[in-house]
Backbone as CSV, one residue per row, in Angstrom:
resi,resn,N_x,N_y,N_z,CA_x,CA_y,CA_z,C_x,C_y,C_z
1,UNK,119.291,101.801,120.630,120.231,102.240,121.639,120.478,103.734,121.479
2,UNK,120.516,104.437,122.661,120.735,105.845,122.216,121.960,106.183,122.632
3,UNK,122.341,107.049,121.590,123.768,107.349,121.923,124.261,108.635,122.636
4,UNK,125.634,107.742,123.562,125.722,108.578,124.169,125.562,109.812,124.885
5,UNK,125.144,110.430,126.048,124.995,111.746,126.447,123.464,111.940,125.714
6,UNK,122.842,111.119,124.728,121.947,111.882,124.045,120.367,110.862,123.673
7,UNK,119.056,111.181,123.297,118.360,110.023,123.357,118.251,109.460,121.703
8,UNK,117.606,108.669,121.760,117.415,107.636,120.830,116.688,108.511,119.257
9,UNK,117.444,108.312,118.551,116.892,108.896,116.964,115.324,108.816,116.866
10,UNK,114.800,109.705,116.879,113.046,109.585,116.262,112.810,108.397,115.085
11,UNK,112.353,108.068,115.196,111.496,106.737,113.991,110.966,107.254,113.226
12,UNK,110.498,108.496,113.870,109.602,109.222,112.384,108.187,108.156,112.081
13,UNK,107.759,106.864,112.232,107.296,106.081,111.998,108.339,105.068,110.744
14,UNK,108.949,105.292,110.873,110.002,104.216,110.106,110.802,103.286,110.570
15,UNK,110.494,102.018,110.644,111.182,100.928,111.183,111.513,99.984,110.039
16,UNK,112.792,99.324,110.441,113.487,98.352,109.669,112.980,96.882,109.947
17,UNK,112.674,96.016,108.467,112.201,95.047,108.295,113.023,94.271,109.081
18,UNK,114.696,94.373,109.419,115.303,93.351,110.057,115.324,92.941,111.498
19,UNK,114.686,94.199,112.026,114.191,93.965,113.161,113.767,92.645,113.906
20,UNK,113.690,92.445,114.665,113.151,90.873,114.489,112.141,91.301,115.668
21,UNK,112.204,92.236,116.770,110.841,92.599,117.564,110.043,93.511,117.442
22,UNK,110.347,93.418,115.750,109.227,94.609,115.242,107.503,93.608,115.460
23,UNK,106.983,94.754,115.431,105.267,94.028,115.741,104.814,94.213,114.077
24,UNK,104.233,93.001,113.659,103.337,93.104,112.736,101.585,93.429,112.473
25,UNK,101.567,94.382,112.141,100.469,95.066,112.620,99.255,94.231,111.367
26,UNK,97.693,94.384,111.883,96.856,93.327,110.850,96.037,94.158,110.412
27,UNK,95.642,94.495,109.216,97.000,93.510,107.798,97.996,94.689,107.569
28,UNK,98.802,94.179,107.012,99.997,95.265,106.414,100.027,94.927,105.491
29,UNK,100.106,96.048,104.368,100.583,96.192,103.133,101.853,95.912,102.390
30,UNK,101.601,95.621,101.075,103.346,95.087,100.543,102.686,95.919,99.318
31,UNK,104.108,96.764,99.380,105.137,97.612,98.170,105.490,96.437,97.096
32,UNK,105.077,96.999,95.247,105.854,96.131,94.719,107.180,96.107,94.918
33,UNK,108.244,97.004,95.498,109.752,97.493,95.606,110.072,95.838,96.544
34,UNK,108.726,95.862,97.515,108.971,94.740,98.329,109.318,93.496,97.925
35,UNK,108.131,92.822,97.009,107.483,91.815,96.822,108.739,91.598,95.699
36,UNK,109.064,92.355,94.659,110.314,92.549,93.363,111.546,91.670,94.086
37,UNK,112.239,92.317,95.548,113.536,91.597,95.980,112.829,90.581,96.779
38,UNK,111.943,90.271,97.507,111.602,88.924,98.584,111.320,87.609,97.012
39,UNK,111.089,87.957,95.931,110.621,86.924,94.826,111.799,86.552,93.977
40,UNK,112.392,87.380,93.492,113.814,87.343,92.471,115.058,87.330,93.397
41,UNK,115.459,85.930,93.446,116.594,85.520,94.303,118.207,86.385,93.623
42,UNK,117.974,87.120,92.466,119.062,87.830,91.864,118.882,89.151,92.590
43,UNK,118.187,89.598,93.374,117.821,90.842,93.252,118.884,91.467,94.665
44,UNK,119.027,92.135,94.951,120.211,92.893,96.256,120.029,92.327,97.636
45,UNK,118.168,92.563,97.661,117.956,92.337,99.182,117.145,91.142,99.200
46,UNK,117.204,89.844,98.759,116.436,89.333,98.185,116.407,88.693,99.615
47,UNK,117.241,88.554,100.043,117.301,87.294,101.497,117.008,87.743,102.532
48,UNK,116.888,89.224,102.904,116.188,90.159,103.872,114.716,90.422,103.728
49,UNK,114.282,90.226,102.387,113.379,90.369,102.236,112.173,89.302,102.139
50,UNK,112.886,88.130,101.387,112.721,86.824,101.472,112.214,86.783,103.269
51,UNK,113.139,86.810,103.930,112.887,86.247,105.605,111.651,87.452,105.993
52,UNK,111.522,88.568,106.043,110.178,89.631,106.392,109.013,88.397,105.943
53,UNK,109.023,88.216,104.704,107.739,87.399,103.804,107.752,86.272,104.647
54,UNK,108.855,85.429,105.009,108.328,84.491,105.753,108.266,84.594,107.366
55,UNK,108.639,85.500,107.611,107.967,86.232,108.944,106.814,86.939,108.938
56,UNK,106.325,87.276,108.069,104.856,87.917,107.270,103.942,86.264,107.453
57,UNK,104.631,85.212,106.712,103.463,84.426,106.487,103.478,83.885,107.961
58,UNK,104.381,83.351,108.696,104.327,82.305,109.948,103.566,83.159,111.086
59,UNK,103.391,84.634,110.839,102.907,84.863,112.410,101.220,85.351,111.817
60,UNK,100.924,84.954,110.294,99.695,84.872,110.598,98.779,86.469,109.958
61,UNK,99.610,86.785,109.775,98.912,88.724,109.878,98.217,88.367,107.828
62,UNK,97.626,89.169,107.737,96.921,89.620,106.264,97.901,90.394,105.786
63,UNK,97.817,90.201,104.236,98.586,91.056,103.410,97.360,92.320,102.551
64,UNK,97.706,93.269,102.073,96.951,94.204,101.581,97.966,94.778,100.066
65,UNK,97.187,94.341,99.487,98.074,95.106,98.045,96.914,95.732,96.854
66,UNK,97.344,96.651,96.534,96.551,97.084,95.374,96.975,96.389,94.354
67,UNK,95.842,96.477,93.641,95.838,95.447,92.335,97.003,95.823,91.096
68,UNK,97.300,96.946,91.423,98.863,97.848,90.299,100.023,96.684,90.817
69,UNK,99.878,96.144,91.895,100.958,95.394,92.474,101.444,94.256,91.330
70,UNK,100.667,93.646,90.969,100.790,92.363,90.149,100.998,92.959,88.440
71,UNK,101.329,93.964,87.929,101.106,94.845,86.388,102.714,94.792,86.641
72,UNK,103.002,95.741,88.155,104.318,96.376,88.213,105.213,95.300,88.352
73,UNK,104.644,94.231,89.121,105.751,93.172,89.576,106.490,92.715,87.942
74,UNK,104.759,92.657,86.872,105.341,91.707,86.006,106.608,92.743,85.115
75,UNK,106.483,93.837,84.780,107.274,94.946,84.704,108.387,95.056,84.743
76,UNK,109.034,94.910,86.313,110.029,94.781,86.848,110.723,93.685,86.553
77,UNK,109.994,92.191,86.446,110.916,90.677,85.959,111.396,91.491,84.783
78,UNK,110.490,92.033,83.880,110.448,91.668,82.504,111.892,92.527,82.288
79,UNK,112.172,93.789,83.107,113.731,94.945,82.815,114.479,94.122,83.630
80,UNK,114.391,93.179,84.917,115.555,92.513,85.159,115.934,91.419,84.442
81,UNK,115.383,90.885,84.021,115.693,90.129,82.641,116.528,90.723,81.874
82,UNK,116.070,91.611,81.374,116.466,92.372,80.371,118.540,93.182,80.912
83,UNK,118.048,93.686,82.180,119.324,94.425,82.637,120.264,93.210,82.875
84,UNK,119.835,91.985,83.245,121.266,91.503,83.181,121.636,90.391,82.281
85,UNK,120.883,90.908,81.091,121.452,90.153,80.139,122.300,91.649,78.719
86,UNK,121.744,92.486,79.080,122.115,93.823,78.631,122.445,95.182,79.233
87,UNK,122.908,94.949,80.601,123.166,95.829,81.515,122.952,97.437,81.284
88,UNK,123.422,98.345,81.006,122.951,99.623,80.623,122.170,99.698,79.752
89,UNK,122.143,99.079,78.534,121.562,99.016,77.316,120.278,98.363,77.005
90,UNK,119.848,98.265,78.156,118.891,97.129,78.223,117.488,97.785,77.724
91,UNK,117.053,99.244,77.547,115.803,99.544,76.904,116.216,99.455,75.346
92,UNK,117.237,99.666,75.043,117.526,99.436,73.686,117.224,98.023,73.322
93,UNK,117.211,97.349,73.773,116.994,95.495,73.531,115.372,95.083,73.707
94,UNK,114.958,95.831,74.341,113.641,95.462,75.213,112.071,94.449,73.673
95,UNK,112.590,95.115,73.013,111.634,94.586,71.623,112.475,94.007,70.620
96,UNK,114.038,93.476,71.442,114.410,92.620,70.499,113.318,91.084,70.498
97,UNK,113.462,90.254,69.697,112.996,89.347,69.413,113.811,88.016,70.095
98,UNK,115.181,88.289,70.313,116.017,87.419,70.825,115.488,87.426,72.747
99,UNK,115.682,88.986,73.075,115.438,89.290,74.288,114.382,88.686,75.187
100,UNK,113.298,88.534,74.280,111.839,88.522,74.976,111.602,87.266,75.572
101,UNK,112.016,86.451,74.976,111.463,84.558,75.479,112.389,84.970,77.094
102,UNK,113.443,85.210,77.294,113.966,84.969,78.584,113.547,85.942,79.479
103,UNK,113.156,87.228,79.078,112.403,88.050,79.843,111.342,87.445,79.891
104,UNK,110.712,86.961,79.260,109.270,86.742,79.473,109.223,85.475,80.181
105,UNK,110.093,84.470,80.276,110.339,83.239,81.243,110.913,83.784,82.574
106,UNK,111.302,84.823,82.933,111.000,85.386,84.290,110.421,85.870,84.815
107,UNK,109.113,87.191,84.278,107.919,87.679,83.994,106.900,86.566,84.205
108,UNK,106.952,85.609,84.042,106.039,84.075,83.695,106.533,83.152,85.498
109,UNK,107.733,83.365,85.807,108.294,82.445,86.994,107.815,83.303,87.930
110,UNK,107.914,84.660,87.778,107.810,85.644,88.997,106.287,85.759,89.782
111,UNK,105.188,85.962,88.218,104.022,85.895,88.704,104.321,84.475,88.932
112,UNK,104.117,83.288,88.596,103.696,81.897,89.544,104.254,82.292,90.669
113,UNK,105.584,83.004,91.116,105.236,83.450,92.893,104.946,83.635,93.285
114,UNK,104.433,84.822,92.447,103.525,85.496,93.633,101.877,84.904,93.785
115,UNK,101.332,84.204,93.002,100.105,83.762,92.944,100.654,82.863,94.658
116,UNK,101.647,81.741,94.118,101.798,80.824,95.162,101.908,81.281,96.722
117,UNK,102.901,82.867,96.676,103.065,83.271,97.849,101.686,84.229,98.554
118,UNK,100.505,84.451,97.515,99.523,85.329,98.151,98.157,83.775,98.341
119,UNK,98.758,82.750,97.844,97.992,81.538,98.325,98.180,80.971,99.862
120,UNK,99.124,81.430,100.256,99.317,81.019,101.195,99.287,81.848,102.410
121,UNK,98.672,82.935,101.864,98.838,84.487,102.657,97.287,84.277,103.156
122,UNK,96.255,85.341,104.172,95.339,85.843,104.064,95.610,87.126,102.966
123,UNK,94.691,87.323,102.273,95.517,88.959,100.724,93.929,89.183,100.765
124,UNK,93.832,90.574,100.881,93.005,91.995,100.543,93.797,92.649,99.057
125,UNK,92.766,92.322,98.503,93.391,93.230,97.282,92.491,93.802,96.976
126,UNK,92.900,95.633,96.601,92.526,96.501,96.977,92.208,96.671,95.222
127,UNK,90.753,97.565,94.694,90.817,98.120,93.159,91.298,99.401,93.223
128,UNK,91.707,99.390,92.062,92.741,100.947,91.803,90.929,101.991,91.859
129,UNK,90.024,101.591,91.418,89.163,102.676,90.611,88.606,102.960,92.338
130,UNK,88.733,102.230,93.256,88.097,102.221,94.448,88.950,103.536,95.372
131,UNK,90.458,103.349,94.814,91.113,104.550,95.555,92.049,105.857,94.450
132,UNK,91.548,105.836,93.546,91.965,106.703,92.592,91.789,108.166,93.150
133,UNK,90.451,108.311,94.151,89.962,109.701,94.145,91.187,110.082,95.597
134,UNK,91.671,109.110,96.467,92.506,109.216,97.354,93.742,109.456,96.761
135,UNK,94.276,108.537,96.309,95.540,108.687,95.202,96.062,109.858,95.147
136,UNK,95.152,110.629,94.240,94.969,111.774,93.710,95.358,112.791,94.688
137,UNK,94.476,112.575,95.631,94.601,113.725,97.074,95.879,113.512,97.484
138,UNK,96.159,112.598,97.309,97.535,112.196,98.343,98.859,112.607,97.440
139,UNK,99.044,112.625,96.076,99.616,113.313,95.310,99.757,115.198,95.231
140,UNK,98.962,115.505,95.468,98.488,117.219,95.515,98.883,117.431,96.711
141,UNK,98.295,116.495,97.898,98.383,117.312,99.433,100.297,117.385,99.869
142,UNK,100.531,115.767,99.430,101.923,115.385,99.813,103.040,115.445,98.718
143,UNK,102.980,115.261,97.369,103.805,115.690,96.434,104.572,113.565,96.012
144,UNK,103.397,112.686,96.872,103.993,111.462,96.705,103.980,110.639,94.949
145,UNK,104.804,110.299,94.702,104.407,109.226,92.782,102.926,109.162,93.211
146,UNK,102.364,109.263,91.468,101.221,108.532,91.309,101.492,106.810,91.855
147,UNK,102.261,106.004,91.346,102.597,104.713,91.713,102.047,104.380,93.049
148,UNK,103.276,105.229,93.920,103.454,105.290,95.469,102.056,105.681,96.214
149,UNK,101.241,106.579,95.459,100.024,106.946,95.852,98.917,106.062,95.689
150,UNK,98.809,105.284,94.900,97.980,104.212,94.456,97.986,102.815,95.417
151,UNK,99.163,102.435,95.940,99.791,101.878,96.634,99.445,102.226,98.434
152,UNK,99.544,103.278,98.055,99.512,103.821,99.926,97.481,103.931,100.025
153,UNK,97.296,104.983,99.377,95.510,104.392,98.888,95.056,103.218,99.381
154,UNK,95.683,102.262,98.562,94.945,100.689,98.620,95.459,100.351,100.184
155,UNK,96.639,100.406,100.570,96.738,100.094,101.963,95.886,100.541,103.081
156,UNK,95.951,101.765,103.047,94.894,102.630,104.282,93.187,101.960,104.104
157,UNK,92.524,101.935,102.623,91.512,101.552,102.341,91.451,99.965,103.115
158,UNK,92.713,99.426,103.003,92.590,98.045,103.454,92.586,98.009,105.214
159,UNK,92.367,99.296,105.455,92.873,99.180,106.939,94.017,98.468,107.603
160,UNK,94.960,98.709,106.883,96.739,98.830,107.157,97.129,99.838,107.699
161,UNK,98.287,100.206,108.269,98.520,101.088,109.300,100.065,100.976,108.776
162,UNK,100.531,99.910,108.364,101.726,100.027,108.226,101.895,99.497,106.580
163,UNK,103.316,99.807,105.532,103.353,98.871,104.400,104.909,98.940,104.655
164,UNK,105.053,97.887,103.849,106.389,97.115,103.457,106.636,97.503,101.847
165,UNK,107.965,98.422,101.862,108.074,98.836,100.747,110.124,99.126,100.735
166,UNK,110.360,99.601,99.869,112.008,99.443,99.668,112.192,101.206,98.862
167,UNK,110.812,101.956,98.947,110.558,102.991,98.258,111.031,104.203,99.528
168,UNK,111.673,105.055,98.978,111.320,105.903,100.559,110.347,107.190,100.008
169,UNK,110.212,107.321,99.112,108.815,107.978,98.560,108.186,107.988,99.295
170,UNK,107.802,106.940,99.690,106.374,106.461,100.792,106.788,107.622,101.797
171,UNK,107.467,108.230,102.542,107.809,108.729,103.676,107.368,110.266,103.510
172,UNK,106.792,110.401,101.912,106.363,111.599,102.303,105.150,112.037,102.395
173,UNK,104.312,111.014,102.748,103.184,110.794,103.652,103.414,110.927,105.405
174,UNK,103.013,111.779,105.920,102.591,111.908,107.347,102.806,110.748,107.975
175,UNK,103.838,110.350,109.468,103.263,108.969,109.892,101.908,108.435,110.339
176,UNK,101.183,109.697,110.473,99.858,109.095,110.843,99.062,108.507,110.039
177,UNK,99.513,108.854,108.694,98.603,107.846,108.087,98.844,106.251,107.620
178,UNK,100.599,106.070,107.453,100.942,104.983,107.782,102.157,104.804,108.182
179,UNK,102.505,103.632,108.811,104.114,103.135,108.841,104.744,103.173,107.920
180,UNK,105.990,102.831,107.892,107.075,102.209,106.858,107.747,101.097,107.730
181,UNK,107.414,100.278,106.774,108.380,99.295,107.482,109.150,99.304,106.253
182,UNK,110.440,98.778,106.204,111.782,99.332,105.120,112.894,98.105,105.780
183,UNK,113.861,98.297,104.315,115.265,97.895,104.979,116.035,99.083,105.895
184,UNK,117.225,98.259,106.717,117.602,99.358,107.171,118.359,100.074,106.271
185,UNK,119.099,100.179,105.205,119.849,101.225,104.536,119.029,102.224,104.225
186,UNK,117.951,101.842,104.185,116.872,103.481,104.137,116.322,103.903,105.138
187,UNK,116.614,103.545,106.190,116.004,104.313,107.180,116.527,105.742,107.682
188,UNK,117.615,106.212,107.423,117.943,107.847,107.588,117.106,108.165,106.322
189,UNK,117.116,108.096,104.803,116.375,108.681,103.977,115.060,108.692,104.346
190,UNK,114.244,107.903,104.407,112.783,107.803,104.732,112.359,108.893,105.892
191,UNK,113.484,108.262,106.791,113.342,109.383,108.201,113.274,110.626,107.757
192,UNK,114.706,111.095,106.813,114.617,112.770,106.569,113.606,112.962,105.752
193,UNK,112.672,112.372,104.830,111.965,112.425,103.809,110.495,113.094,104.689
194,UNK,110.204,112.304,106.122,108.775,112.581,106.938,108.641,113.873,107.003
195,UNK,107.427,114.549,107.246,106.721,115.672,107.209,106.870,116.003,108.788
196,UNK,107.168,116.993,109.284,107.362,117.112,111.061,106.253,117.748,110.974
């Protein structure tokens, strides 16, 4: 809706996952930032993100992830484990001996998701060594994470146009080379983040 007297905010190429007449473009890419809250029902956006994934699987489209996706996911269980059983303090604990069985029993639950949820997907998974030399470029040209670059790499290689991510990093890639699809609380950041 544009407001008043004035037209409608630029997209920049950034649209919000909650959308519900957003178009899913084939295939689109998933951000671990994504895949982290749609899998771990503790996580902030877990139920916004949760519903994208199953609006991802019912209308059919391919998923595209680089293979860093499944390292980082396990990563991420393993410090939320950790953060809310030790909230600030939680790298200090990380090689306790007490710590590890319950981190590692969420690390262990998280991947069986995602195996189950990319079973049920069409999934392109992309090799890191296949887009490293892009990566790279895309780091130097745009100033994006190695992570974020590895990630955006494997998407474009997959012939994605758009990814699903919770990062607004991603945004400082050009829209032409891909979408963002995002929650909406990041969509002014992502927006100001684009290259005009």
């Amino acid at each position: 809706m544009a407001p008043p007297g004035g037209r409608p905010p630029a997209t920049r190429g950034v649209f919000a996952i909650e959308d519900q007449e957003l178009l899913l473009p084939d295939p689109i890419a998933l951000d671990t930032s994504f895949v982290v809250e749609a899998l771990i029902a503790t996580q902030p956006l877990h139920g916004v993100c949760s519903a994208f994934l199953t609006r991802i699987d019912e209308s059919g489209v391919s998923v595209a992830t680089s293979e860093l996706l499944r390292v980082e996911l396990a990563e991420a269980a393993f410090a939320i484990a950790l953060k809310e059983r030790w909230g600030g303090q939680w790298r200090r604990h990380r090689a306790d001996g007490r710590s590890r069985p319950p981190a590692g029993r969420l690390l262990n639950d998280t991947l069986a998701r995602y195996g189950e949820m990319l079973a049920t997907l069409t999934h392109i998974s992309i090799r890191l060594g296949r887009v490293a030399d892009s990566a790279t470029t895309f780091m130097t040209d745009y100033g994006i994470a190695s992570y974020d670059a590895a990630h955006a790499a494997s998407a474009i290689a997959a012939g994605a146009k758009a990814i699903v991510t919770l990062d607004s990093g991603f945004a400082l890639l050009p829209a032409s080379l891909l979408t963002i699809y995002t929650d909406r609380s990041r969509l002014a950041s992502a927006r100001a983040k684009r290259p005009r």
